[in-house]
N, CA, C and O atoms as a Tripos MOL2 file, in Angstrom:
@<TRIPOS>MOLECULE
protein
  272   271    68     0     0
PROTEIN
NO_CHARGES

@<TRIPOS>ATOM
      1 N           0.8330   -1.1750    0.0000 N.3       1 UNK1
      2 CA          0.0000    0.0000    0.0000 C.3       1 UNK1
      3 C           0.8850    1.2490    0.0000 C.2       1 UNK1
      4 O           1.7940    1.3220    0.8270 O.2       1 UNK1
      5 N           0.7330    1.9580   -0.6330 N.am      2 UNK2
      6 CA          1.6840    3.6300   -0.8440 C.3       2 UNK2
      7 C           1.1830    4.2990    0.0380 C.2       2 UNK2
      8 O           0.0090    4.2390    0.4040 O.2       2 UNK2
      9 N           2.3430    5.2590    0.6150 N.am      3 UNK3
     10 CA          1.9870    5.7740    1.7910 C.3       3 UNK3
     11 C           1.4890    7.2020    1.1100 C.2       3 UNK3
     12 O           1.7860    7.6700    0.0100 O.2       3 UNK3
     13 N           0.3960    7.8730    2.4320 N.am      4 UNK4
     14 CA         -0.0730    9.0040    1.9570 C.3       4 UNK4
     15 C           0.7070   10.0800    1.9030 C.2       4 UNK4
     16 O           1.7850   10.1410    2.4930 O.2       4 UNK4
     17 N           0.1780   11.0970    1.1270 N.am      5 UNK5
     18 CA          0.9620   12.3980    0.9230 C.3       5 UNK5
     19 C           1.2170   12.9210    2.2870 C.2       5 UNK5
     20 O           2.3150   13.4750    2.3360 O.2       5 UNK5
     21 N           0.4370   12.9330    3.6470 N.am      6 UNK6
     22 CA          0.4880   13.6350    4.6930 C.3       6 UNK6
     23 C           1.4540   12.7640    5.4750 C.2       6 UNK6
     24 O           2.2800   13.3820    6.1460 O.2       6 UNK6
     25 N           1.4930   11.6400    5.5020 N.am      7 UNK7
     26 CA          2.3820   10.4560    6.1170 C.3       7 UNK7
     27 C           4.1460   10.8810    5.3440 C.2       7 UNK7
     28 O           5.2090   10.8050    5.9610 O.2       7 UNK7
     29 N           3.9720   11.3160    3.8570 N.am      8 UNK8
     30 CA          5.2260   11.5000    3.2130 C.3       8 UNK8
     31 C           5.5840   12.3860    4.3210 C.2       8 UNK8
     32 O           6.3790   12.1600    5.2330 O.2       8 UNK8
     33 N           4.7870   13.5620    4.0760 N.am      9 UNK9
     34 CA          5.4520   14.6850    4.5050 C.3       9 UNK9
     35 C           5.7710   15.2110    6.0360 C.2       9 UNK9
     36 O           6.3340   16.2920    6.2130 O.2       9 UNK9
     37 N           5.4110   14.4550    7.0070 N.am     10 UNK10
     38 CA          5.7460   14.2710    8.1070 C.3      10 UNK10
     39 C           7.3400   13.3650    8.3670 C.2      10 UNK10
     40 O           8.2840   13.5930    9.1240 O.2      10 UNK10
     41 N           7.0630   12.1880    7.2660 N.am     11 UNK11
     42 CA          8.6220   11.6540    7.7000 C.3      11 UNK11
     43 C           9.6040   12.8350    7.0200 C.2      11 UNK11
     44 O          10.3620   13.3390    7.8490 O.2      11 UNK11
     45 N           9.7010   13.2630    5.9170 N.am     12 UNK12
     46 CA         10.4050   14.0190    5.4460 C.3      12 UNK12
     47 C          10.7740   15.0880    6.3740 C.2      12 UNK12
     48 O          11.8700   15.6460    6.3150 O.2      12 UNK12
     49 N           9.8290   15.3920    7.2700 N.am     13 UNK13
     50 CA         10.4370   16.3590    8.3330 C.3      13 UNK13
     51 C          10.8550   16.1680    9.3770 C.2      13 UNK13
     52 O          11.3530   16.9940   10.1420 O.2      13 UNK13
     53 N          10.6510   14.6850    9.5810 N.am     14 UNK14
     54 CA         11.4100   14.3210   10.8700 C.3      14 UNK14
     55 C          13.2010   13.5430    9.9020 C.2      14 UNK14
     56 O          14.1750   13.2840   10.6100 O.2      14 UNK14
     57 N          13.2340   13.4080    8.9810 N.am     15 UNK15
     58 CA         13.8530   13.0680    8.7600 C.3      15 UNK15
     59 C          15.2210   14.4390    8.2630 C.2      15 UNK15
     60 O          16.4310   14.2830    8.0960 O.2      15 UNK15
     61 N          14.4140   15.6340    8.1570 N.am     16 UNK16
     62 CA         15.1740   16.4550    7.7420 C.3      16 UNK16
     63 C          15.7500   17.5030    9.0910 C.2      16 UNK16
     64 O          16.7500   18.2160    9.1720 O.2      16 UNK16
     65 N          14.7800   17.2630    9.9350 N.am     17 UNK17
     66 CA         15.5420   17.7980   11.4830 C.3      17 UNK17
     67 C          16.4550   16.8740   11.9430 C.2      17 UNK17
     68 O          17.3210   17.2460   12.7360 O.2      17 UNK17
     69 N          16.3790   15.2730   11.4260 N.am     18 UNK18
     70 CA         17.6210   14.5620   12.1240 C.3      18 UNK18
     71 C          18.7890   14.6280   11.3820 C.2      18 UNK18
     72 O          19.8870   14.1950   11.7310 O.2      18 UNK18
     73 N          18.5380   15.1290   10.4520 N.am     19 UNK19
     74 CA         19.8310   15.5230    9.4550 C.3      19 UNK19
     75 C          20.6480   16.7230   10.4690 C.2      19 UNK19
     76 O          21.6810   16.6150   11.1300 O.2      19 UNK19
     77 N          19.5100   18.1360   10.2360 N.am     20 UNK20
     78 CA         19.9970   18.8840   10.7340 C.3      20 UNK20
     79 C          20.8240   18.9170   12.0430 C.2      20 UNK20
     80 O          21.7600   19.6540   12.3530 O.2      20 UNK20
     81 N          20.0490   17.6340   12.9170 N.am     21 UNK21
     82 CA         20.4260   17.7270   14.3060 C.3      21 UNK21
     83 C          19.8010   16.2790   14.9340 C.2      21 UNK21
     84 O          18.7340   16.1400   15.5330 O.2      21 UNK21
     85 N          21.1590   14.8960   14.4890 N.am     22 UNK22
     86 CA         20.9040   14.0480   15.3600 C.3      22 UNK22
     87 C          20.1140   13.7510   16.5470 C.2      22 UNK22
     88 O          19.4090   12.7700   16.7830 O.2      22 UNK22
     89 N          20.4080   14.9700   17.3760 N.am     23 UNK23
     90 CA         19.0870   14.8050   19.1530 C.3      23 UNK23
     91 C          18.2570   15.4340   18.5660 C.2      23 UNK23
     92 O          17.7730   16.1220   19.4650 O.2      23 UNK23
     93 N          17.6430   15.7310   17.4780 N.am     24 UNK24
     94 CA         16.2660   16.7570   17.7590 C.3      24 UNK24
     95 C          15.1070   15.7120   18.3210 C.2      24 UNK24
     96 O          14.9540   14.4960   18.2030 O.2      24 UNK24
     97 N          14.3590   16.7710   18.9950 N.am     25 UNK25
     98 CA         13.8180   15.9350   20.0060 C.3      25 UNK25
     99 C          12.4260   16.0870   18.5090 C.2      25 UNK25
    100 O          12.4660   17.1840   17.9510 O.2      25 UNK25
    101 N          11.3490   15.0930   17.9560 N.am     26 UNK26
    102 CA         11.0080   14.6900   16.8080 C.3      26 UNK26
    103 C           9.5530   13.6670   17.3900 C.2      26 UNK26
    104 O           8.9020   12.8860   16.6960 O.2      26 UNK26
    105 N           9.3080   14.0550   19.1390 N.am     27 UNK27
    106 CA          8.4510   13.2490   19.3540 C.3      27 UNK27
    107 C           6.8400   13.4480   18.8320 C.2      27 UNK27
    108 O           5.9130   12.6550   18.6630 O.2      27 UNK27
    109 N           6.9970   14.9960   18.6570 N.am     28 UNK28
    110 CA          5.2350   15.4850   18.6480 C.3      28 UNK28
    111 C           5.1850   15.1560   16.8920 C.2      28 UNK28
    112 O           4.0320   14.9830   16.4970 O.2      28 UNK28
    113 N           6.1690   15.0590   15.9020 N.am     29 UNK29
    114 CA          6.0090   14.4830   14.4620 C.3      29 UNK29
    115 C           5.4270   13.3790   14.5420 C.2      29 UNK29
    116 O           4.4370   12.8460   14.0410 O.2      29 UNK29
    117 N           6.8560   12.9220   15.8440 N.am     30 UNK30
    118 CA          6.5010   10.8410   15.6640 C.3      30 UNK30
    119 C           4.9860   10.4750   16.1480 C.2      30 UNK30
    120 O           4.5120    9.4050   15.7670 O.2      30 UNK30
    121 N           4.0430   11.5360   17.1650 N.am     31 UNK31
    122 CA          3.2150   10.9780   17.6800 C.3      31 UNK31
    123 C           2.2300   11.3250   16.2780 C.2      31 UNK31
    124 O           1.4070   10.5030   15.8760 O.2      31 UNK31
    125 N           2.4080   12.4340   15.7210 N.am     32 UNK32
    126 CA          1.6730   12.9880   14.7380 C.3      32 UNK32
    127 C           1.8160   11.4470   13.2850 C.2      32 UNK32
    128 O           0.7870   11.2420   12.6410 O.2      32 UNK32
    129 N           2.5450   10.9360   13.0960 N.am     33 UNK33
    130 CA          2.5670    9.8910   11.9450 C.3      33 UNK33
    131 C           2.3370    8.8650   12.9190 C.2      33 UNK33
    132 O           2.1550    7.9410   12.1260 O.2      33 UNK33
    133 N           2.2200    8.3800   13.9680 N.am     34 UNK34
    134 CA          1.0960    7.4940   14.7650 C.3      34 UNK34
    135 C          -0.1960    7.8000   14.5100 C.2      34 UNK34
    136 O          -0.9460    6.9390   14.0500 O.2      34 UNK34
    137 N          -0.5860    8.9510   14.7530 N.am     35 UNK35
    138 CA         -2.0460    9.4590   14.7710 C.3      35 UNK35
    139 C          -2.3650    9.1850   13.5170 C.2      35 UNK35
    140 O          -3.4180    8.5500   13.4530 O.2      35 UNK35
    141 N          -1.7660    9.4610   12.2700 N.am     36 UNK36
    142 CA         -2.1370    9.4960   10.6860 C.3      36 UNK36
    143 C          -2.3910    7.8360   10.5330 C.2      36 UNK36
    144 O          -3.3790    7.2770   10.0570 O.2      36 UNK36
    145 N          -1.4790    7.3890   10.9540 N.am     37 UNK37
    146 CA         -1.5130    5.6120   10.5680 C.3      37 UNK37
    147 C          -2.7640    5.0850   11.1300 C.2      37 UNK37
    148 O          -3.6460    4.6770   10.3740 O.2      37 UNK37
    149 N          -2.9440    5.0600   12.8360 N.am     38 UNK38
    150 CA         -4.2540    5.1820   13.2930 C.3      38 UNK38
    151 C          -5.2050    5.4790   12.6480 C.2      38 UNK38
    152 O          -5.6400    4.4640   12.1040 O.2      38 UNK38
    153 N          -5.9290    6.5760   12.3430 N.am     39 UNK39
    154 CA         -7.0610    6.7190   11.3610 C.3      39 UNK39
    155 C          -7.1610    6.5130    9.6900 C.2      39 UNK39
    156 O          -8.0690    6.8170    8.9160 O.2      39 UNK39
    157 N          -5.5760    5.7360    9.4000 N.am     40 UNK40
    158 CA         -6.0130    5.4050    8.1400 C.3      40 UNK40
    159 C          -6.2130    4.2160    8.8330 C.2      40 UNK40
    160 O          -7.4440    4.2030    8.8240 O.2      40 UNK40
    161 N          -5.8660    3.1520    9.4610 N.am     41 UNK41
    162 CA         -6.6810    2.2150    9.9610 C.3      41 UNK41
    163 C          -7.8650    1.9550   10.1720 C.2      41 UNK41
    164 O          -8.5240    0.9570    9.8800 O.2      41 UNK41
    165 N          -8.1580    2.9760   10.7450 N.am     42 UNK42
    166 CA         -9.5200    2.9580   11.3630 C.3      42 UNK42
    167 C         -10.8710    3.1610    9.9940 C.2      42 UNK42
    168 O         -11.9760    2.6290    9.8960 O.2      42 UNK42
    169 N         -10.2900    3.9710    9.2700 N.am     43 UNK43
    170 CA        -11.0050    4.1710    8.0530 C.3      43 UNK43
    171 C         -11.0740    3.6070    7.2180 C.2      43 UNK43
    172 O         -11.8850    3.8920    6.3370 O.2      43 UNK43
    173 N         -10.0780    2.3360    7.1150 N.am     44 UNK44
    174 CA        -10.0850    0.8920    6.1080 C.3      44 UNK44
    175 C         -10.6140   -0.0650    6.5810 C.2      44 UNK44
    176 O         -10.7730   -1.1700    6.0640 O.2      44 UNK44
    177 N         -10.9330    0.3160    7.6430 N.am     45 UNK45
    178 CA        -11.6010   -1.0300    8.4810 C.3      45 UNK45
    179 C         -13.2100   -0.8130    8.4860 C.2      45 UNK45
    180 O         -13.9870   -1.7400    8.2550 O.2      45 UNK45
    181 N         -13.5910    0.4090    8.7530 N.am     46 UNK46
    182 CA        -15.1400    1.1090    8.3070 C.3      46 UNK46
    183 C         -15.3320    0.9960    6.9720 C.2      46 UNK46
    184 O         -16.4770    0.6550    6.6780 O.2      46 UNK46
    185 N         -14.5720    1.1740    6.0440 N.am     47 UNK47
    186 CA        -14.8700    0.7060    4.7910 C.3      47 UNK47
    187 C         -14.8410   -0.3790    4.1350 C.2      47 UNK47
    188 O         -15.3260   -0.6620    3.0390 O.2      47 UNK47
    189 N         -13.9700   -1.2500    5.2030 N.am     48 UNK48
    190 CA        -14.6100   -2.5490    4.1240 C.3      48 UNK48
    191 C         -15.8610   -3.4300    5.5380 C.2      48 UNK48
    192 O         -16.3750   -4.5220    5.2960 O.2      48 UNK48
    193 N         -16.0370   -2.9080    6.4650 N.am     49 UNK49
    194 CA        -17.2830   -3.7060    7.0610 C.3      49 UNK49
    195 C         -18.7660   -2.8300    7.4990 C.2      49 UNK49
    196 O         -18.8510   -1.6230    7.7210 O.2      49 UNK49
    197 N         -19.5920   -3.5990    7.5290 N.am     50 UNK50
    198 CA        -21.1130   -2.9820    7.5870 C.3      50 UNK50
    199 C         -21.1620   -1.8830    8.4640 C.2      50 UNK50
    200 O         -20.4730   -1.7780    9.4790 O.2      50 UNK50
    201 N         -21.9180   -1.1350    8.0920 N.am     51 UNK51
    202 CA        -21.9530    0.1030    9.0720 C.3      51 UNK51
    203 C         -22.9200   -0.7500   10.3670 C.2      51 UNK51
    204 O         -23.7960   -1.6140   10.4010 O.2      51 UNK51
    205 N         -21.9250    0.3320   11.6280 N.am     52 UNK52
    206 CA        -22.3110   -0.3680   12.9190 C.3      52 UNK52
    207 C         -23.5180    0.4890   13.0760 C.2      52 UNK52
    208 O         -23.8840    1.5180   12.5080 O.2      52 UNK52
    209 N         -24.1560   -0.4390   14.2640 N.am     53 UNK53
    210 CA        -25.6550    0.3750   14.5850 C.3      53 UNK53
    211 C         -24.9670    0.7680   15.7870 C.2      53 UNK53
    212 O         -23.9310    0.4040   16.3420 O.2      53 UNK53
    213 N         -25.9860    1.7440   16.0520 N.am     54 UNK54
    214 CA        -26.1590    2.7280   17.5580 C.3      54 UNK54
    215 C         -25.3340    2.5020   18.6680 C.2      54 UNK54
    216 O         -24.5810    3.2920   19.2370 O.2      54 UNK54
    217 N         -25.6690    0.8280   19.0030 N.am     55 UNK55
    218 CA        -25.0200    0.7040   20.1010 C.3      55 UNK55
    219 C         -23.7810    0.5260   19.8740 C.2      55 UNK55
    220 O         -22.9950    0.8450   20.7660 O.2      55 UNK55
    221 N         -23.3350    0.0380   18.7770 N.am     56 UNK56
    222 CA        -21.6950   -0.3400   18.0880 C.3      56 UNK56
    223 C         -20.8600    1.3430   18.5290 C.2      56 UNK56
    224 O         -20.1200    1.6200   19.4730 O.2      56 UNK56
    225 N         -21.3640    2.1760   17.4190 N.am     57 UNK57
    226 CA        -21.4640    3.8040   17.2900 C.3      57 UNK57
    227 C         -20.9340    3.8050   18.6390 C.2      57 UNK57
    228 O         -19.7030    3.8010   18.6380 O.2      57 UNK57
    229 N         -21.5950    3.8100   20.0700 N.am     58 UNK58
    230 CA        -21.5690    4.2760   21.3030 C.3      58 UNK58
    231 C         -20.5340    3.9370   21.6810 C.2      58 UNK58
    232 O         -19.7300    4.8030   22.0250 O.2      58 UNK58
    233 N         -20.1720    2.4860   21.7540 N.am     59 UNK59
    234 CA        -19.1190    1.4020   22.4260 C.3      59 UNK59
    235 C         -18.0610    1.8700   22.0050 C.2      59 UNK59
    236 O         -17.2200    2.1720   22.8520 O.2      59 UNK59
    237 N         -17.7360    2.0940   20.5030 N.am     60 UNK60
    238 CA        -16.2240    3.0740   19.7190 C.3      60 UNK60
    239 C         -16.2850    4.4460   20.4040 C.2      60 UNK60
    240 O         -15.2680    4.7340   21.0350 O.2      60 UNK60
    241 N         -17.2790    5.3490   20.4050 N.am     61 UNK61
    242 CA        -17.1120    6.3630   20.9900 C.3      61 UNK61
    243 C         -16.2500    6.7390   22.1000 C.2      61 UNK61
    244 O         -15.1970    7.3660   22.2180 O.2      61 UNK61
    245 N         -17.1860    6.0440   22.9930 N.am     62 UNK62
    246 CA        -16.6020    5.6930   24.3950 C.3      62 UNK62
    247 C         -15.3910    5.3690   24.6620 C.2      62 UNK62
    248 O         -14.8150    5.8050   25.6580 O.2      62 UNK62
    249 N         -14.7410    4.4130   23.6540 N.am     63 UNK63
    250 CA        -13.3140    4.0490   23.7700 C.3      63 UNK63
    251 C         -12.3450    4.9260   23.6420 C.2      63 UNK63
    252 O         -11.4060    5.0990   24.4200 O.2      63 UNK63
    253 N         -12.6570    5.6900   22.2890 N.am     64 UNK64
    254 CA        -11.9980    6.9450   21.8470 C.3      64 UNK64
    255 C         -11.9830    8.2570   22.9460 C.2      64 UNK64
    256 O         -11.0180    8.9950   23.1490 O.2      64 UNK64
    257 N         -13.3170    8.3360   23.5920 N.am     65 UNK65
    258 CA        -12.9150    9.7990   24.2110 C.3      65 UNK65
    259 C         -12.3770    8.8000   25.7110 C.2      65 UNK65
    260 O         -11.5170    9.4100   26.3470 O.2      65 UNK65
    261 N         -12.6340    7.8620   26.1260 N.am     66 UNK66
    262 CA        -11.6930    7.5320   27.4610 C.3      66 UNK66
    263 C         -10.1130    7.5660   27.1230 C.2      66 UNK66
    264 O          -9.3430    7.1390   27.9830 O.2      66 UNK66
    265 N          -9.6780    7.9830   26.0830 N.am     67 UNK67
    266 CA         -8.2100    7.7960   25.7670 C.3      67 UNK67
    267 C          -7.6480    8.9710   26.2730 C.2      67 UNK67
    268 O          -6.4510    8.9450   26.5580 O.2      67 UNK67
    269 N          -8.2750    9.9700   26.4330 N.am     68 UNK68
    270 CA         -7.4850   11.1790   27.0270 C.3      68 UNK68
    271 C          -7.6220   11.5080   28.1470 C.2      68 UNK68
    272 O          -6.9880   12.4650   28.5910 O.2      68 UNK68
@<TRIPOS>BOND
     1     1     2 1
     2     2     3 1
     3     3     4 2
     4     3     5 am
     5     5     6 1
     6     6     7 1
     7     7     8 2
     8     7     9 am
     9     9    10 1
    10    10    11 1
    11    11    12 2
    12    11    13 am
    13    13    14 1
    14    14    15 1
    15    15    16 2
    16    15    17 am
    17    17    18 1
    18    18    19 1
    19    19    20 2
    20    19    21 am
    21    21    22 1
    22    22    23 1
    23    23    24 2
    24    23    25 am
    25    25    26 1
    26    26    27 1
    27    27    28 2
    28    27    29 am
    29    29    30 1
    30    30    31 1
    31    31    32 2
    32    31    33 am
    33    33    34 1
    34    34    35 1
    35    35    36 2
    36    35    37 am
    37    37    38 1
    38    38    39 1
    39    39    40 2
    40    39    41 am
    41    41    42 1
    42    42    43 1
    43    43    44 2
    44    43    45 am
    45    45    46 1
    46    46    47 1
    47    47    48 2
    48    47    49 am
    49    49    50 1
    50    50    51 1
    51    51    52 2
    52    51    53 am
    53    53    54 1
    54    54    55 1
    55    55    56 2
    56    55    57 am
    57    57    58 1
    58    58    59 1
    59    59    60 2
    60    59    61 am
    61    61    62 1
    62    62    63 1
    63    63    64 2
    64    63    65 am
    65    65    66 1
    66    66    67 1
    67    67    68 2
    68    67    69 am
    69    69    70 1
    70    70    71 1
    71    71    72 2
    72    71    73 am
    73    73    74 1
    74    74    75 1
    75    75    76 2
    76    75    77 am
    77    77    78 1
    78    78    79 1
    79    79    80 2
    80    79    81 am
    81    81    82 1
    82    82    83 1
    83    83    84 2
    84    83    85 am
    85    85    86 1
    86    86    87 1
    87    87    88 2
    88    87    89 am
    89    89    90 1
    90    90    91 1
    91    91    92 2
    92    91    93 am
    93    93    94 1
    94    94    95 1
    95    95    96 2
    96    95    97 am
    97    97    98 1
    98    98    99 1
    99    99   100 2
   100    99   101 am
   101   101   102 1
   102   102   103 1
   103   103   104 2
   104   103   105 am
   105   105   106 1
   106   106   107 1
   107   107   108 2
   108   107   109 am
   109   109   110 1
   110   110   111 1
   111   111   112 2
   112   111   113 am
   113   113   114 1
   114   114   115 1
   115   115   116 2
   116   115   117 am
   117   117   118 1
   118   118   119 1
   119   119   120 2
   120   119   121 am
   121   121   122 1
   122   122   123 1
   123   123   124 2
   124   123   125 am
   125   125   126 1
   126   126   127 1
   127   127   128 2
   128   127   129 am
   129   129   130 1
   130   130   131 1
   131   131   132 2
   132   131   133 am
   133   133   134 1
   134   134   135 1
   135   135   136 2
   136   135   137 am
   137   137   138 1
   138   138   139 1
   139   139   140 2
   140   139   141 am
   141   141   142 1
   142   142   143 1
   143   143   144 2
   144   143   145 am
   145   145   146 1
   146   146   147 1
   147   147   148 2
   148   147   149 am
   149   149   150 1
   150   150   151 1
   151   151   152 2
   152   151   153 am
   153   153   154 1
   154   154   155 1
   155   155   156 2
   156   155   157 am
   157   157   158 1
   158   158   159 1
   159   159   160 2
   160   159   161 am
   161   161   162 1
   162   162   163 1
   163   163   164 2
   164   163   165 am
   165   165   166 1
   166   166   167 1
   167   167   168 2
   168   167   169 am
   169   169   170 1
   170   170   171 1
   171   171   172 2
   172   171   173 am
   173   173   174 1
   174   174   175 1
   175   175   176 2
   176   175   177 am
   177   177   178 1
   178   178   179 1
   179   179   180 2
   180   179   181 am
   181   181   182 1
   182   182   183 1
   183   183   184 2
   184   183   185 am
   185   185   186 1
   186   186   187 1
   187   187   188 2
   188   187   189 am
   189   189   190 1
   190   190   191 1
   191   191   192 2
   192   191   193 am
   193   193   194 1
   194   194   195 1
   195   195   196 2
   196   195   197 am
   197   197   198 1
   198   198   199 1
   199   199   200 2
   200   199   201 am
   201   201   202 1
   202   202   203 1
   203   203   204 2
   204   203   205 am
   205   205   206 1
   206   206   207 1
   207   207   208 2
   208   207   209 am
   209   209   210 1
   210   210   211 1
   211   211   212 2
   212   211   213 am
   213   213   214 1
   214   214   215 1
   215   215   216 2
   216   215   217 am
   217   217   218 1
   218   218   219 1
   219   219   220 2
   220   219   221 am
   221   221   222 1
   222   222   223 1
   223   223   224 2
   224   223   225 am
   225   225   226 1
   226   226   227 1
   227   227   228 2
   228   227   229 am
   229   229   230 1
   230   230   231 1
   231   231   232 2
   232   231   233 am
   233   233   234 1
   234   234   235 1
   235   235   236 2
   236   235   237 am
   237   237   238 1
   238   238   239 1
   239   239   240 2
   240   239   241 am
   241   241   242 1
   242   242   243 1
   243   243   244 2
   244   243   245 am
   245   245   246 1
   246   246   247 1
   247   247   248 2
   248   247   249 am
   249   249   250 1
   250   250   251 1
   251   251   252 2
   252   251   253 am
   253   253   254 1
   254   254   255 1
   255   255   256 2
   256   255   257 am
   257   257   258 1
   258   258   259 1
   259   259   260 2
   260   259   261 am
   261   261   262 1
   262   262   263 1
   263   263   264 2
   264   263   265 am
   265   265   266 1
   266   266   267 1
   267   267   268 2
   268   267   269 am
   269   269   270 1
   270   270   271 1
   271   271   272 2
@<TRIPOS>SUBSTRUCTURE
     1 UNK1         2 RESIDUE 1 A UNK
     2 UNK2         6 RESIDUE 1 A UNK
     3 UNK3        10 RESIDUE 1 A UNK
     4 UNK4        14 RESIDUE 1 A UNK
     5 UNK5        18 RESIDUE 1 A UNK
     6 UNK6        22 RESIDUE 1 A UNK
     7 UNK7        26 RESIDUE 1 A UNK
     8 UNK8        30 RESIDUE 1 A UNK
     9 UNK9        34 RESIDUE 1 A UNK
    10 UNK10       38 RESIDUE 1 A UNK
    11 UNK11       42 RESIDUE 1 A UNK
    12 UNK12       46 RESIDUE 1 A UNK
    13 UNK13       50 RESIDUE 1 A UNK
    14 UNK14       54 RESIDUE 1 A UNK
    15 UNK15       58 RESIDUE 1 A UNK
    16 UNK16       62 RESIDUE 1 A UNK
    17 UNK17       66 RESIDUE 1 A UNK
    18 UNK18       70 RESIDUE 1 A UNK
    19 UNK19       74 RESIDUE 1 A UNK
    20 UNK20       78 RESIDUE 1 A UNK
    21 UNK21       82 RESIDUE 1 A UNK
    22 UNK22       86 RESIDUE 1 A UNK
    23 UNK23       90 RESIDUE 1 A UNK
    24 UNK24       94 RESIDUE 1 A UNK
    25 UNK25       98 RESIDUE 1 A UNK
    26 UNK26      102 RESIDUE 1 A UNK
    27 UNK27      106 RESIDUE 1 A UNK
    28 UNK28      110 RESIDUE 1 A UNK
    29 UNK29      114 RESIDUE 1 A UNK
    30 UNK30      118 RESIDUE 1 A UNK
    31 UNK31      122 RESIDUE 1 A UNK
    32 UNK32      126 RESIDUE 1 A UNK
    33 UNK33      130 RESIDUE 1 A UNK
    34 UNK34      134 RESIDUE 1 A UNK
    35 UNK35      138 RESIDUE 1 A UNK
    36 UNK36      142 RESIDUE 1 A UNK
    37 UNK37      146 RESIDUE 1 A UNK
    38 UNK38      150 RESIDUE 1 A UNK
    39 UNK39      154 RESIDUE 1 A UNK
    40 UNK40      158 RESIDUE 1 A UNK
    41 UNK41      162 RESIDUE 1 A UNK
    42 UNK42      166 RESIDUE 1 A UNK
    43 UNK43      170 RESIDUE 1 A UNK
    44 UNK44      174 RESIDUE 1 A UNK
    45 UNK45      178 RESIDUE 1 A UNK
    46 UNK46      182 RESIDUE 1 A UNK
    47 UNK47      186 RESIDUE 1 A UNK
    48 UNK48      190 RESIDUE 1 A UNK
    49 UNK49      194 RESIDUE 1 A UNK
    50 UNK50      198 RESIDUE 1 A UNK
    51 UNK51      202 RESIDUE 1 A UNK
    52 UNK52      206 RESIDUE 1 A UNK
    53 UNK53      210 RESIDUE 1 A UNK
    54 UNK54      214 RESIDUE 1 A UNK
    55 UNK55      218 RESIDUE 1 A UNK
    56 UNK56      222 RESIDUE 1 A UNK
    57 UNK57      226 RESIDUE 1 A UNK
    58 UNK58      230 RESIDUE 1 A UNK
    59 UNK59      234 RESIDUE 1 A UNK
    60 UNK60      238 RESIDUE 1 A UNK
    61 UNK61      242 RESIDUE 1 A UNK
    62 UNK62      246 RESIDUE 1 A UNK
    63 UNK63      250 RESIDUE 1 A UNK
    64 UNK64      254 RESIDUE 1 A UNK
    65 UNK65      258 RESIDUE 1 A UNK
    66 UNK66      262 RESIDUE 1 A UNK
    67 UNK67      266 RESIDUE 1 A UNK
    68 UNK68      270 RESIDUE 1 A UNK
């Protein structure tokens, strides 16, 4: 699978501050191309199965906002 344009361009910048500077600290990118990978997950997985009903809807909800 080819990676997305927004996924490119995040490594390209973590990759171009470690050029610049071996320690750059590169965590809020790295969490940022976690987050991107995450919801392309999440959005290949809604697209290839039946849309959930209500209570499905609720149960994901719930999971998602207890994460913070």
């Amino acid at each position: 699978m080819a990676i997305s344009h927004e996924k490119a361009h995040i490594r390209a910048r973590i990759a171009g501050r470690k050029r610049q500077d071996p320690r750059a600290d590169v965590t809020e990118e790295r969490r940022e191309l976690k987050t991107l990978s995450l919801e392309e997950h999440i959005r290949a997985v809604f697209a290839s199965a039946p849309t959930p009903n209500r209570a499905q809807v609720a149960r994901l909800r719930s999971l998602l906002s207890s994460l913070h």
